[in-house]
C-alpha positions as CSV (number, residue, x, y, z in Angstrom):
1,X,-89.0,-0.1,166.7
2,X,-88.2,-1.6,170.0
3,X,-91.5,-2.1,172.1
4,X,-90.8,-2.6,176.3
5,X,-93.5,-3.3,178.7
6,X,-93.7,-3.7,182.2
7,X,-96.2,-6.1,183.9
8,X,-98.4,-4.0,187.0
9,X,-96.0,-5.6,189.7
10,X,-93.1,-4.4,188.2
11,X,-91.4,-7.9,188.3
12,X,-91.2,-8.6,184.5
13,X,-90.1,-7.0,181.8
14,X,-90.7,-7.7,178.4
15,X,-89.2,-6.2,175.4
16,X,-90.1,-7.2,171.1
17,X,-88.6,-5.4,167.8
18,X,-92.1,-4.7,165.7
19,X,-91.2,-4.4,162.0
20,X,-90.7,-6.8,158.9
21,X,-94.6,-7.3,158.7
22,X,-95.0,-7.3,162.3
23,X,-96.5,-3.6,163.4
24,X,-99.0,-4.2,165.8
25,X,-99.2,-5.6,169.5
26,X,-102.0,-5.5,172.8
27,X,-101.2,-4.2,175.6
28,X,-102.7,-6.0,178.7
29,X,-104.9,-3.8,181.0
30,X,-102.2,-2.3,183.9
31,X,-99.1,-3.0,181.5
32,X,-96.9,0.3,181.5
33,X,-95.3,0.7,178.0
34,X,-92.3,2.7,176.6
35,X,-91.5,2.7,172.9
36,X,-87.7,3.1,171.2
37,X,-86.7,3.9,167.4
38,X,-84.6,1.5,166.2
39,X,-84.0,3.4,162.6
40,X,-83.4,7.4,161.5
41,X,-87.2,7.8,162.5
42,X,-90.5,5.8,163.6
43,X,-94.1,7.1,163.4
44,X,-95.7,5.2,166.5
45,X,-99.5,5.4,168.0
46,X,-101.7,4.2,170.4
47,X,-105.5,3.6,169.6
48,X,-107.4,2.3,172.7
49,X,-110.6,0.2,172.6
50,X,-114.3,-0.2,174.1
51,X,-114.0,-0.6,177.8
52,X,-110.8,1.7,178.1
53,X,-111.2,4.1,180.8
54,X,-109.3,7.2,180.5
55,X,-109.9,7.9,184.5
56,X,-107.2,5.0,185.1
57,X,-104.9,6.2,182.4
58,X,-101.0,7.8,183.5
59,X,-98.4,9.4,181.7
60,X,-94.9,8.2,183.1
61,X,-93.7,11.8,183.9
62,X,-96.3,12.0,186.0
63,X,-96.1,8.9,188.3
64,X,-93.7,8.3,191.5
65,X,-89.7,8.2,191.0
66,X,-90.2,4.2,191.5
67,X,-91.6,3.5,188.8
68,X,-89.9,5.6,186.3
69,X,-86.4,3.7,187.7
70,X,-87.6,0.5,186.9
71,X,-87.8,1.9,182.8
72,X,-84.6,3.2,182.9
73,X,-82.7,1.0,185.0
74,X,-82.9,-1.9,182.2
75,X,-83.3,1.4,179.2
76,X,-81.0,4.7,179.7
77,X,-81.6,6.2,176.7
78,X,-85.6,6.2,176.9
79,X,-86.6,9.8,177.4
80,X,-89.6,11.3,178.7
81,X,-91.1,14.3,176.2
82,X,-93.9,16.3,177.6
């Protein structure tokens, strides 16, 4: 699977294929993240750790039309579900 993440500034983008032993990755504090299947099908999750506050947590869908452009400028085929 493709992961993309977005520093908080929106002024970098990052994007790694996880797979072939590699199916892991941290996630800075602030980072927005969007994942893609790169096969028929991927089973993806998210497990957060001590210190994670769920009060500063947002779902895409739900932030300004901004920062959904700057996903799917670089990544038309990500979709929102939800």
């Amino acid at each position: 699977m493709r992961l993309i993440q977005r520093d908080p500034c929106f002024s970098t983008l990052t994007e790694m294929l996880l797979g072939d032993g590699e199916y892991k990755h941290c996630m800075p504090a602030g980072y927005w993240q969007a994942v893609e299947s790169t096969g028929d099908y991927s089973l993806m999750g998210c497990t957060v750790a001590a210190g994670f506050e769920f009060d500063d947590f947002e779902i895409m869908h739900a932030v300004t039309e901004p920062a959904r452009y700057f996903f799917w400028s670089q990544h038309p085929t990500l979709s929102l579900s939800g």
